[in-house]
N, C-alpha and C positions, 0 to 999 in steps of 0.2 A: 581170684577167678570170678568175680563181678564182673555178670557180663551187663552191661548197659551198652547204649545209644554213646558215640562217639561226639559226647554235646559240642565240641569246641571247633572236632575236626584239624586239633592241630598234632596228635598222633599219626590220625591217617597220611594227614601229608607231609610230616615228617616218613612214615613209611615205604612211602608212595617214591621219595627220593635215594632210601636208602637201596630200595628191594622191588622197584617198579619194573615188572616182566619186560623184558629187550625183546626187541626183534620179532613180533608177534603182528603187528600193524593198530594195536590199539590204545588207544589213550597215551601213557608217555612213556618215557624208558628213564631209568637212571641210571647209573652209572656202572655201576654193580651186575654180576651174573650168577645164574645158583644159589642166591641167599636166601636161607631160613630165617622166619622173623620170629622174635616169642615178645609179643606184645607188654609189656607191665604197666598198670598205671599207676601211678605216685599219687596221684592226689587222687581223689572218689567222689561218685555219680551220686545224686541226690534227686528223688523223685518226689515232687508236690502236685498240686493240682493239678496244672501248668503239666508234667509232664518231667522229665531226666534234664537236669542241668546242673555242670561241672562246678567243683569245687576244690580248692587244693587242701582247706581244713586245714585244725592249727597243728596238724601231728603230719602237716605233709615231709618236712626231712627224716623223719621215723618212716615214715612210709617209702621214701624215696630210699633210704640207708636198708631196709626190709628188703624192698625189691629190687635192690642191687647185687645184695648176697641170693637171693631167688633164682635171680637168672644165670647169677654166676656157676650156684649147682645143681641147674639143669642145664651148665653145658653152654651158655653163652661166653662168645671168645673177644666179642668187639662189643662197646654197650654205647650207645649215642644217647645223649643228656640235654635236655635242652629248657634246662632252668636255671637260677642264679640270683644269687647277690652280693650284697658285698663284703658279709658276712655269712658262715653255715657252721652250725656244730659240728664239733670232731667227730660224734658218731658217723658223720656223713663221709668224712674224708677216711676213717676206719676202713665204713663196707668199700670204698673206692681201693683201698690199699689191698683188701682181701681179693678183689678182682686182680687187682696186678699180680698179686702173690700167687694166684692162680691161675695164670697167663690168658689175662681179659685186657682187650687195650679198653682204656676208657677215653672218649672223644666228647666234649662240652663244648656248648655254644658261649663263646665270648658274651654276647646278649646284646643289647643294643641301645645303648646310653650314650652314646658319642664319647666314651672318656677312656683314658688312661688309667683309672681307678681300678685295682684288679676287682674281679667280679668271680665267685666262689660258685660250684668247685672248680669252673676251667684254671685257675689259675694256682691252681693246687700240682704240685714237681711230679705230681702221678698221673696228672690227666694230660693227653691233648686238646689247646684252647684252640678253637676254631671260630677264628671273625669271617665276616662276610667282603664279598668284593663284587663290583656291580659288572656289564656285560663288558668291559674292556679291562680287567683284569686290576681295580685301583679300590683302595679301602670304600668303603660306602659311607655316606655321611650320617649315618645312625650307628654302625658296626662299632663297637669297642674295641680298643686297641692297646699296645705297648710291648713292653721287654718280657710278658708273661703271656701273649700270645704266641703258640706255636704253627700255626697252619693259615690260612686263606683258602677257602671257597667261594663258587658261586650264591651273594645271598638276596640278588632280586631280581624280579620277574620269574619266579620258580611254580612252573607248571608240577601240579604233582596229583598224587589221586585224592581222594575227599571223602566225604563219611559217606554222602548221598543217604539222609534220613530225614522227619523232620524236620529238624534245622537247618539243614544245608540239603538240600535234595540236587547235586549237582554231584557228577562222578569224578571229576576236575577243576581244580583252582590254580589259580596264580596268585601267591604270597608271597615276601619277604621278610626276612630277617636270620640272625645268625641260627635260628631252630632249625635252619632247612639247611644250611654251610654246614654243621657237624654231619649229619648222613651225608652228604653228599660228598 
């Protein structure tokens, strides 16, 4: 429950794709209708002189693994993930297994290395791996891929909403990559 500044702005517009209000006339819509969002952040905000800027810190899959059981029991049902490598401790794939166990889908971004290499957690038999696919429906040539991806999404030119704070003082961006294909 750190509240800070949204330094990265890549939560919000992850957000912004999962749970972006439809049919309203403003800013964008996603895909979704009625969704409650309960924010979590894995990694943590750091303030120096300069101001609140992000960091994932070396305890981020402890924190990631913390805040996946978090949300799990306060009632989250779907959790969208949008980190990875090509390695992760078991604590991680654990809290993932305790959300399945307790009927949470978990959906991760494939990430976006251009390879067939699986890429952890999406490629974990509990998650859905979500690569990206560009405006006519074909893998993207950054998007990871293979026999341990399970989904395709939209993952460029994705208009979504934005932190609009110091850092980004804009209420909308256009980003890609597979972080915006798992919500979406």
């Amino acid at each position: 429950n750190n509240v800070a500044p949204d330094t990265w702005g890549h939560g919000t517009h992850g957000a912004g794709c999962a749970a972006g209000r439809t049919d309203n006339g403003i800013g964008i819509a996603s895909a979704s209708w009625n969704v409650r969002l309960m924010p979590i952040r894995d990694g943590y905000p750091i303030a120096d002189a300069n101001g609140w800027w992000g960091m994932w810190g070396y305890s981020f899959w402890e924190l990631a693994a913390s805040g996946i059981q978090y949300a799990v029991d306060n009632g989250a049902r779907v959790i969208s993930y949008a980190a990875g490598a090509t390695s992760a401790p078991t604590s991680l794939q654990v809290a993932i297994q305790y959300a399945r166990a307790n009927n949470a889908i978990f959906l991760a971004s494939a990430m976006n290395a251009n390879t067939q290499t699986p890429y952890y957690p999406a490629a974990w038999p509990e998650v859905v791996a979500v690569a990206a696919t560009d405006r006519v429906d074909r893998k993207v040539g950054f998007s990871n891929y293979g026999p341990w991806v399970d989904v395709c999404a939209p993952g460029v030119d994705i208009w979504s909403t934005f932190s609009n704070n110091q850092y980004h003082p804009v209420d909308y961006y256009m980003w890609m990559g597979t972080s915006f294909s798992a919500p979406i």
